[in-house]
C-alpha angles and dihedrals in degrees: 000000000000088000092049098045094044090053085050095057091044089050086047089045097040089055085043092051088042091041092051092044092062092045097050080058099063125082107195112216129196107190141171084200110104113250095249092053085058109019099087091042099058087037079055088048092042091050100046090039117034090231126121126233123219118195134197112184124206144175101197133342101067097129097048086046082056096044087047106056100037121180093352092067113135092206120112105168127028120205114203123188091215149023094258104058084051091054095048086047092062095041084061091054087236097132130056129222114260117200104207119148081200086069109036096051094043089064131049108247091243086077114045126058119274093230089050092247085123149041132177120231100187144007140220141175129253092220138187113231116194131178117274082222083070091062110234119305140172116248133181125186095248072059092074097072099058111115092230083080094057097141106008114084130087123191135170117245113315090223085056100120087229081060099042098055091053093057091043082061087057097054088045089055103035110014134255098285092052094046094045083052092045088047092054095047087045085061097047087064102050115126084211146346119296117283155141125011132310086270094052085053088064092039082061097054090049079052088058087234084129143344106225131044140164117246139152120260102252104047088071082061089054090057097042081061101037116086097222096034097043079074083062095042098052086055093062144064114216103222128197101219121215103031097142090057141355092017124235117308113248133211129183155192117258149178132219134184112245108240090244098037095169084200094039087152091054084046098059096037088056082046097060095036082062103060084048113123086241095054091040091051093050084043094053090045091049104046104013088231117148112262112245090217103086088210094060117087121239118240117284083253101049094048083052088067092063131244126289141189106247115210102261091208097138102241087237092072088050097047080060093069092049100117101033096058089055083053094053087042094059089034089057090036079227087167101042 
């Protein structure tokens, strides 16, 4: 009866002991970034590392999933597509702080947390595009409130994290009473309320509804490569703003580690994988982002659009005008 009783509890504690290996090879990821933008590079992760990798994909929702599901949350590592919703992430105390110096000296320090909760993976530049029709000109975003513009701007809408952290820039910049007035004259140019997504803004130019519109940087390279959308491409400039000054303000993509990460050591280890110069370069080729890592090479396209001076303002100091930028939005009815 011993004997029996004592094979029973090796077979119990060998499928324990299975069961806990396979687990301890899994890193769960939640993630706004599309699943071709990711999935070769965790096939990449998973090849190199033996360690699966599991993917939710979202839209939207991904700090209420998290505040849901508490610690029994099964995510380990969260993809964001810019600096706000990590930000949100961290004000709502959902990450934890990882201390890698893989990590911290990969990236400049004006784009990781101070207190080490993010990391960008990627950046991109909030341009200006503007109709060839108009000849080349130099913009910057201080530009888009001159009355000479009355009519002719589109812009998504102005509570659109990629918008609100360029306002938060501005702030950042100018001050709150030069950017609310900026906002309003801003407004006042629209060629018509705000609407769509940055590449609708630039349908709209080749439909000759405006001339100049704001749009990240790599969504110009999406249309060059997309049949329908190239006809909307070849209409427009992309143009870097504020050359002749600050530099261009610059967003990025960007990981954190969830608070109650369960494979906290695989999620450090994919984190790092991801600010490798292989997984940078492959990055760079599949989304034409801008690599984090100054020592990996843009795409062939991308280095075809020029070089620019990006703004240096750390993205700390931007996150902090995150509120505030939503409050002079309302207050401008930039969006009614």
């Amino acid at each position: 009866m011993l004997r029996k009783s004592f094979i029973s509890l090796f077979i119990a504690l060998f499928f324990i002991a299975a069961f806990s290996a396979k687990a301890s090879d899994i890193v769960n990821v939640y993630s706004y970034r599309q699943p071709f933008l990711v999935e070769p590079l965790f096939d990449k992760f998973t090849e190199q590392s033996g360690i699966k990798v599991n993917v939710v994909f979202a839209k939207k929702g991904m700090a209420e999933r998290l505040a849901r599901e508490g610690k029994y949350s099964p995510a380990d590592i969260l993809l964001t597509t810019d600096i706000s919703r990590l930000i949100e992430l961290r004000d709502k105390n959902l990450v934890q702080p990882v201390n890698s110096p893989v990590l911290s000296s990969a990236i400049p320090k004006q784009y990781q947390a101070q207190d080490n909760t993010w990391f960008a993976l990627t950046t991109r530049v909030r341009n200006i595009y503007s109709a060839k029709r108009l000849g080349k000109i130099d913009l910057s975003y201080e530009d888009l409130a001159d009355k000479k513009y009355k009519g002719r701007v589109c812009t998504r809408s102005g509570k659109h994290p990629y918008n609100v952290a360029l306002v938060a820039s501005m702030i950042s910049e100018h001050g709150e009473a030069y950017t609310l007035d900026w906002l309003k004259k801003v407004k006042n140019n629209l060629a018509r309320k705000p609407q769509g997504s940055d590449r609708g803004q630039v349908q709209a130019i080749h439909q000759k509804l405006c001339d100049i519109s704001l749009g990240n940087s790599y969504y110009f390279g999406k249309m060059l490569k997309d049949e329908k959308q190239k006809v909307w491409a070849d209409e427009v400039y992309i143009n870097f703003p504020n050359q002749k000054n600050r530099g261009a303000h610059i967003n990025i993509s960007g990981v954190a580690m969830a608070k109650y990460a369960p494979n906290a050591k695989n999620a450090q280890a994919l984190m790092e994988f991801l600010v490798s110069k292989p997984a940078q370069a492959l990055y760079a080729q599949t989304n034409m982002e801008y690599p984090v890592r100054e020592d990996v090479a843009v795409s062939e396209l991308v280095a075809s659009w020029g070089s620019y001076n990006a703004d240096a303002l750390a993205l700390e100091e931007i996150a902090k005008n995150r509120t505030t930028a939503l409050k002079l939005l309302d207050q401008a009815q930039f969006d009614l």
